[in-house]
C-alpha atoms as one frame of an Amber mdcrd trajectory, in Angstrom:
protein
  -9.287  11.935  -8.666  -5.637  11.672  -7.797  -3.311  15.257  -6.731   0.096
  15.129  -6.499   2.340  18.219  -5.187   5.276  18.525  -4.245   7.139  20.387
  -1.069  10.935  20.081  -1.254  11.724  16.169  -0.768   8.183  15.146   0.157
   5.553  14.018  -2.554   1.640  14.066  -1.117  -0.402  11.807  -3.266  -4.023
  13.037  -2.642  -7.179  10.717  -3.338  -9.969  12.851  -3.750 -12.885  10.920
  -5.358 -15.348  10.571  -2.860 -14.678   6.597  -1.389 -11.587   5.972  -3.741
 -13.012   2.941  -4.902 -10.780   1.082  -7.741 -11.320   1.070 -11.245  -9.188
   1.201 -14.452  -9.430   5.263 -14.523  -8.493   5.201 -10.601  -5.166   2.943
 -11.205  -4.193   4.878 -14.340  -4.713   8.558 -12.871  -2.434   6.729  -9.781
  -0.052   4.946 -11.909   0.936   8.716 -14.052   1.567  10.164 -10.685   4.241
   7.583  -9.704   5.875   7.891 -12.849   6.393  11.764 -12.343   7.687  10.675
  -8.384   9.829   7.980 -10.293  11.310  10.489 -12.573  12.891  12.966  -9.457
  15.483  13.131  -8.581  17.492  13.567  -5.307  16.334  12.984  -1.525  12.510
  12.291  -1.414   9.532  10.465   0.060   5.584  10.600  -1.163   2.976  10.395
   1.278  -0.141   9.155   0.291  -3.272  11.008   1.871  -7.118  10.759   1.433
  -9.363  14.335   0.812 -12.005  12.144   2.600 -12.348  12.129   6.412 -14.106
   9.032   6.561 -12.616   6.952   3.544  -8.998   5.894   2.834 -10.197   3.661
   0.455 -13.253   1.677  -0.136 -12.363  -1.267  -2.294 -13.089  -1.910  -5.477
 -15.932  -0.156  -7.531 -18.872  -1.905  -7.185 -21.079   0.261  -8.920 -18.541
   0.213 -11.921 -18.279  -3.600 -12.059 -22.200  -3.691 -11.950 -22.660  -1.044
 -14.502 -24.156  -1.800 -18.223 -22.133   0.031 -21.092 -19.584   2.573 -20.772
 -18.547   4.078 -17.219 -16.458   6.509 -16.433 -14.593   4.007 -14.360 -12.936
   2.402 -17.934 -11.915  -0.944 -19.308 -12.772  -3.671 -17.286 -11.229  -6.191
 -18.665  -7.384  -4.788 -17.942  -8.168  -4.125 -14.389  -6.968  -6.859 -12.781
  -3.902  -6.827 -15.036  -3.170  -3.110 -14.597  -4.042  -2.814 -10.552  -1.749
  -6.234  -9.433   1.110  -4.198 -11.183   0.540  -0.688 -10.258   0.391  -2.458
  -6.440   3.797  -4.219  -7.438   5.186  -1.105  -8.998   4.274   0.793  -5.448
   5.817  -1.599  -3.135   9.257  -1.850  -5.128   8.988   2.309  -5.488  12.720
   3.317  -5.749  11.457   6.284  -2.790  10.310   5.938   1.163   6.570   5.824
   1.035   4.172   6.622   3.938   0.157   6.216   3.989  -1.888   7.923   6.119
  -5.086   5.952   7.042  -7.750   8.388   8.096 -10.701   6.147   7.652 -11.957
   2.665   6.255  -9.547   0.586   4.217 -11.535  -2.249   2.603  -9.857  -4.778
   0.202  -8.025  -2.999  -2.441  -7.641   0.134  -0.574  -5.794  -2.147   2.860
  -3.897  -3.722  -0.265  -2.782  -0.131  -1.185  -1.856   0.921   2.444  -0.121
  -2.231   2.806   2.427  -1.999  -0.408   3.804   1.463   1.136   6.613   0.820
   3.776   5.071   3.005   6.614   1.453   2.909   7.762   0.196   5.436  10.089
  -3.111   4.922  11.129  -5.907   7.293  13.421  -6.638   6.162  16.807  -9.711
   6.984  16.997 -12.176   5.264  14.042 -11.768   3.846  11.028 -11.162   0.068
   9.893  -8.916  -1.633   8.003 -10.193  -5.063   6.328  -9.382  -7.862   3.755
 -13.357  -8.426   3.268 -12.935 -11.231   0.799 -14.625 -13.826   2.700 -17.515
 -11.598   3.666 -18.361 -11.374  -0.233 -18.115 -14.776  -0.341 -14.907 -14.222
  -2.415 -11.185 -16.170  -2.439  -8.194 -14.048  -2.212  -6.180 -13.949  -5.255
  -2.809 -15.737  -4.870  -0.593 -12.656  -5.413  -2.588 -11.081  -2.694  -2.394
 -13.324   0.113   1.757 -13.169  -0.628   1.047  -9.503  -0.045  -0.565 -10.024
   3.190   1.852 -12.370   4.297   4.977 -10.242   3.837   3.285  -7.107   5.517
   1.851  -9.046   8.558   2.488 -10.925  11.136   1.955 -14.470  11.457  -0.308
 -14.497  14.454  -2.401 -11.709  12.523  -2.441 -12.864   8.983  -4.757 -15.821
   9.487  -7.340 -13.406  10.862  -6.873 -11.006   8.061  -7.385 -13.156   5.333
  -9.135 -15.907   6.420 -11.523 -14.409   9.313 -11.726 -10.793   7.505 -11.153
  -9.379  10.897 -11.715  -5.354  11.496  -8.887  -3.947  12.744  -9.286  -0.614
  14.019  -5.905   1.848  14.410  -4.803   0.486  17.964  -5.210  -3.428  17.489
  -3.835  -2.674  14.045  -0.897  -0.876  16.336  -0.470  -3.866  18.587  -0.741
  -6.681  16.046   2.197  -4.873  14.020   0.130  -4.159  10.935   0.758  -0.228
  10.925   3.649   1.323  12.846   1.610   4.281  14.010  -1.407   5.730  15.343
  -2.358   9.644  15.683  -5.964  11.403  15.937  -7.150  12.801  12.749  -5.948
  16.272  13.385  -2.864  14.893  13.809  -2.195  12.060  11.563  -1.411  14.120
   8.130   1.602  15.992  10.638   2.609  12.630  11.374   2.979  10.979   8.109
   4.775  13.866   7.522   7.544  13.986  10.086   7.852  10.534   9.085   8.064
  10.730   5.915  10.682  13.598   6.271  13.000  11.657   8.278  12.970   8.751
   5.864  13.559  10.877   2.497  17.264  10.904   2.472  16.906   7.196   2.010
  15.822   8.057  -1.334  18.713   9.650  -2.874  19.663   6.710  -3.622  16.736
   5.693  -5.623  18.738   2.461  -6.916  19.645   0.860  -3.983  16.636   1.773
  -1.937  14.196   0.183  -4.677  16.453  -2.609  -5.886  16.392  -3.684  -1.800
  12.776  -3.690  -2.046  13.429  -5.889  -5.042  15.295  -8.184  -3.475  13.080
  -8.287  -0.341   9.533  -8.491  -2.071   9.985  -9.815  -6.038  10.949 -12.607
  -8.057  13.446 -15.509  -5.413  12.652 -13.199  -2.632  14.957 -14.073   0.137
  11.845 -14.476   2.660  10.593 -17.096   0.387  13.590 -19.126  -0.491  13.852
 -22.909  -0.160  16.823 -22.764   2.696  16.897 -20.487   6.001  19.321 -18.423
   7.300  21.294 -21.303   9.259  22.137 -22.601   5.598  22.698 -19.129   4.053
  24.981 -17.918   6.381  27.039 -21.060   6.493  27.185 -20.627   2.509  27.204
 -17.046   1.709  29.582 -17.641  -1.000  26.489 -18.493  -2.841  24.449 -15.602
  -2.429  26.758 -12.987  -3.376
């Protein structure tokens, strides 16, 4: 369900069940394999890959959510719980993180590529998608805060609210991912990206508590003043 090796300073987190659709077993099986990248040491980066050619990540699992008695998927009543803070714990990660999109990324699984802090995406097919509104849906608050740190203005109302498909080069343009490649290439280029990022996270500390301060509780993005007012009273922010 979820691989994780290691080569020197990079991690590659591998999805390998079929669509990686979410359920409880999904975020738990991903949630053990940050704690063993959160408990390194040193220079490092994790790239997150999918085994499937087609799939990054599917969404949630339908099938499980549908399902009468006991599924292999788990609990469905911590879900919710469980995959809002393994998607909190991921974007705060004290460690560069890189995805590599290699096919569709519905719902959960753009929410995934969008809590890492590089998204490299193939050229050539594939679509990522906040389908909410399709499945006649709302967005859950923490969610749309997601989207609206990781995208731009001029895109986010599309996103969430028109559940545009963006395929790897409008996704390029509109600033959503920072990089396309073909699929032959796009594992190479997470890669070389995440490589040149690692030493970042030597200093696991300062690189997550950054994150902290960009994405969690008074974030500075979502203070009440701007950065006229700031700046003319730094004393305060020290």
């Amino acid at each position: 369900m979820i691989e994780l090796e290691r080569d020197g300073e990079i991690f590659t987190l591998t999805m390998n069940d079929g669509e990686n659709r979410w359920n409880t077993t999904f975020v738990r099986a991903m949630a053990a394999a940050l704690e063993e990248v959160e408990a390194s040491e040193g220079a490092a980066a994790l790239v997150t890959v999918s085994a499937s050619e087609k799939f990054f990540s599917n969404g949630l699992d339908l099938d499980w959510l549908a399902a009468d008695g006991e599924h292999r998927g788990g609990d469905r009543t911590v879900f919710g719980a469980e995959f809002m803070t393994l998607m909190g714990r991921l974007i705060t990660l004290g460690v560069p993180t890189v995805c590599a999109i290699n096919g569709h990324a519905f719902g959960a699984g753009f929410m995934l590529a969008l809590c890492h802090d590089v998204r490299v995406m193939r050229s050539d097919r594939g679509y990522i998608c906040a389908n909410e509104m399709q499945l006649g849906m709302r967005i859950p608050t923490p969610e749309l805060a997601l989207f609206r740190h990781k995208i731009p203005m001029n895109a986010f109302f599309e996103t969430v609210q028109l559940a545009r498909r963006w395929t790897g080069p409008e996704a390029l343009e509109a600033g959503i991912v920072q990089q396309t490649a073909s699929l032959e290439g796009l594992r190479e280029a997470a890669m070389q990206r995440a490589s040149q990022l690692a030493p970042l996270g030597a200093n696991r500390k300062v690189y997550g508590s950054q994150k902290e301060r960009i994405y969690g509780e008074n974030a500075a993005i979502d203070g009440p003043h701007g950065p006229a007012y700031m700046l003319r009273n730094s004393d305060q922010y020290r």
